[in-house]
ROZASE-481175 format. One record per residue (C-alpha): residue number from 1; residue in one letter; x, y, z. Coordinates in pm, 1 decimal. Layout:
ROZASE-481175
NODE   n res        X        Y        Z
NODE NUM   a        X        Y        Z
...
This chain:
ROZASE-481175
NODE   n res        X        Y        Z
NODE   1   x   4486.1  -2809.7  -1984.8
NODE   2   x   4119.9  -2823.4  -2147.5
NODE   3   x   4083.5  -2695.5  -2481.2
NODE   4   x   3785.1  -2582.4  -2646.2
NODE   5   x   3714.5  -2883.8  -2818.6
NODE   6   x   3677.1  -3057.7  -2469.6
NODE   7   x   3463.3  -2781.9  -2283.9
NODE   8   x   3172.4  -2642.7  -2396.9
NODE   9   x   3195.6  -2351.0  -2202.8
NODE  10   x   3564.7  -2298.4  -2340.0
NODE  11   x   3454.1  -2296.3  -2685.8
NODE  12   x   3140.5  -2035.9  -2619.4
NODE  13   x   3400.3  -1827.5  -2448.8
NODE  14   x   3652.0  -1813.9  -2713.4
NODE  15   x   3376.3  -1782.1  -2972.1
NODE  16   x   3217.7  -1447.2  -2764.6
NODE  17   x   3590.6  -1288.7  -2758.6
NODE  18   x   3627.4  -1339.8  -3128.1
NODE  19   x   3293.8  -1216.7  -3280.1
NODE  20   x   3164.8   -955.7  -3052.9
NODE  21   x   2821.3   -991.1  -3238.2
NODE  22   x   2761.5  -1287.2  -3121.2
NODE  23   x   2772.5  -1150.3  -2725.6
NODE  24   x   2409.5  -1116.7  -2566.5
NODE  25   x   2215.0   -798.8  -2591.6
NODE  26   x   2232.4   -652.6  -2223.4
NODE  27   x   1899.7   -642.5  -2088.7
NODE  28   x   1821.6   -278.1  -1985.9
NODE  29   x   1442.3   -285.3  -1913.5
NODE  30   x   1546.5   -524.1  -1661.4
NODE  31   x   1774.3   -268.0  -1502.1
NODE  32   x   1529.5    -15.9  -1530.2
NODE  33   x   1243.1   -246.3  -1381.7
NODE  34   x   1475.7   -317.0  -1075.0
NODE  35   x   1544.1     49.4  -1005.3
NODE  36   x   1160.6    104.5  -1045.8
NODE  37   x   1124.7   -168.6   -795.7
NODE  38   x   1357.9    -48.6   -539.4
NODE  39   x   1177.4    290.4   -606.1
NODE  40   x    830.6    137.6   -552.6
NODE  41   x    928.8    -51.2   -227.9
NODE  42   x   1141.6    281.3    -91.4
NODE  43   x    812.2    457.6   -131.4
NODE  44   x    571.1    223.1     21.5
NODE  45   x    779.4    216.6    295.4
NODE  46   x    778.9    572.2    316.6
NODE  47   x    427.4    596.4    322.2
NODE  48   x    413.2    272.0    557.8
NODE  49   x    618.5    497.9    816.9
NODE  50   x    441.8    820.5    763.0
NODE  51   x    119.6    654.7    820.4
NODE  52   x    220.5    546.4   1127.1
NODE  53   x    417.7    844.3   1259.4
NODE  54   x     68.3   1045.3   1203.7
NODE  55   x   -179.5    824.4   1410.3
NODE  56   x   -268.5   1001.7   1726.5
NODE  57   x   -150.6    787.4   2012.9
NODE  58   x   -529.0    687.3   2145.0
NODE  59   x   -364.9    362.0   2345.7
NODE  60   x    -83.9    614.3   2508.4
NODE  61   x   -376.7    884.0   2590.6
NODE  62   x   -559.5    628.5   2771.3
NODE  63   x   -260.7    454.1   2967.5
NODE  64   x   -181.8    831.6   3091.7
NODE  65   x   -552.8    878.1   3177.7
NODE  66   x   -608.6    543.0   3366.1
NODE  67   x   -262.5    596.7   3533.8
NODE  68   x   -393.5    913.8   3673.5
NODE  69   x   -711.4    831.2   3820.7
NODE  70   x   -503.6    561.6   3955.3
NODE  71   x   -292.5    787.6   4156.3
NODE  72   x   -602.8    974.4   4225.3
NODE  73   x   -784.2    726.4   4362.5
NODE  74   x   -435.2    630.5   4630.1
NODE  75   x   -430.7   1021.3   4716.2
NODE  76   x   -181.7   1116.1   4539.0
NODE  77   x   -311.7   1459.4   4558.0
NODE  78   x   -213.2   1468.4   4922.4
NODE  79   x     54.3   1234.0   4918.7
NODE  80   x    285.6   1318.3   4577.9
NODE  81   x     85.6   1628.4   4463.3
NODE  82   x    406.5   1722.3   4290.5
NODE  83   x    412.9   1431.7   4042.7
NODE  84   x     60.4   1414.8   4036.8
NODE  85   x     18.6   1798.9   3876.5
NODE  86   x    327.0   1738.5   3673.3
NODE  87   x    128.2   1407.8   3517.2
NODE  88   x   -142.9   1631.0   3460.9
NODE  89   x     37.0   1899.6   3289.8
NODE  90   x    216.0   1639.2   3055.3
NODE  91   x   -165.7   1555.7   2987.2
NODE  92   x   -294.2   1873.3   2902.2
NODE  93   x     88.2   1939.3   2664.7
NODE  94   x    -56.0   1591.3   2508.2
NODE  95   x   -432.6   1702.8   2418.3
NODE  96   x   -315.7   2032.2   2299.0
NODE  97   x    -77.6   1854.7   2024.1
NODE  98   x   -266.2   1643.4   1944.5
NODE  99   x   -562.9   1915.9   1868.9
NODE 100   x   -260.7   2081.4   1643.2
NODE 101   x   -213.3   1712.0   1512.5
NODE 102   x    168.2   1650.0   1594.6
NODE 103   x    145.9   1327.9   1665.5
NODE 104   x    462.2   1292.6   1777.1
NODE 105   x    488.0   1480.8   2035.2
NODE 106   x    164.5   1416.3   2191.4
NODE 107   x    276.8   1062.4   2197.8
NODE 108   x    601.4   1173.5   2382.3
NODE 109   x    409.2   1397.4   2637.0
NODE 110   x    125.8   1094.6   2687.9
NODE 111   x    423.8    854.5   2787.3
NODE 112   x    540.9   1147.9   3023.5
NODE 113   x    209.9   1185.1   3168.0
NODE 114   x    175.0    810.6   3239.2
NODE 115   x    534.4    789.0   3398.4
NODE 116   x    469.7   1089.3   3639.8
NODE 117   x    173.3    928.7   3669.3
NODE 118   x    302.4    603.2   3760.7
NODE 119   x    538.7    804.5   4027.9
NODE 120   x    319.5    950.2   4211.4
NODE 121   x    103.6    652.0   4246.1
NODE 122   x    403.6    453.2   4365.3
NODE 123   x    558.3    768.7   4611.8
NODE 124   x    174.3    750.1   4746.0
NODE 125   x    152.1    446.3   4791.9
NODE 126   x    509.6    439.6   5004.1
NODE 127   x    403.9    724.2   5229.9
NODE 128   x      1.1    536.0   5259.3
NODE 129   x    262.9    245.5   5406.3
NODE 130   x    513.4    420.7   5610.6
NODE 131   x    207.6    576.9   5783.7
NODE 132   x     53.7    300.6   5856.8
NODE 133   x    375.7    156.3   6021.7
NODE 134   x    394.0    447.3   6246.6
């Protein structure tokens, strides 16, 4: 067994459990810096999400819009009209929200619009086929 004569770390243990003085001061403005830390980086990432939860969703406004004058232009009027309108509508939900600014939902609605969208371009597209077959 080691004794404190052998062991440094023995004898600055044995001398910190006799003279309490002699312990280290704890170091509280380094507790308090890492709370203010932790604060600071919960907050920029706050502020990191809000900023982009509030962007209006220009790229998901334009995929709807390009996805219906897609269907548009392969008759989707005459061909999936139901689709089609129900694009549109999603569309129109879209502008409105985003004219209220919730940003959020416009986004959701823009996706819907571009997924009807998409439908209708694809269900025209199989009935422009299946006629030409015939």
């Amino acid at each position: 067994m080691l004794d404190a004569q052998e062991s440094p770390w023995l004898a600055y243990a044995s001398t910190l459990a006799s003279d309490p003085k002699k312990r280290p001061k704890k170091r509280k403005l380094t507790v308090l810096r890492g709370r203010a830390d932790g604060r600071l980086a919960a907050f920029v990432a706050a502020c990191w999400l809000a900023a982009c939860a509030t962007a209006p969703p220009v790229q998901e406004m334009s995929d709807a819009r390009q996805a219906i004058a897609a269907a548009v232009q392969a008759n989707a009027e005459g061909l999936a009209p139901d689709s089609l309108s129900e694009a549109r509508r999603y569309l129109m939900e879209a502008e409105e929200q985003i004219r209220n600014q919730a940003y959020g939902p416009a986004r959701v609605s823009a996706v819907r619009a571009k997924n009807r969208a998409v439908q209708a371009l694809e269900a025209s597209q199989r009935a422009a086929g299946s006629q030409k077959k015939e």
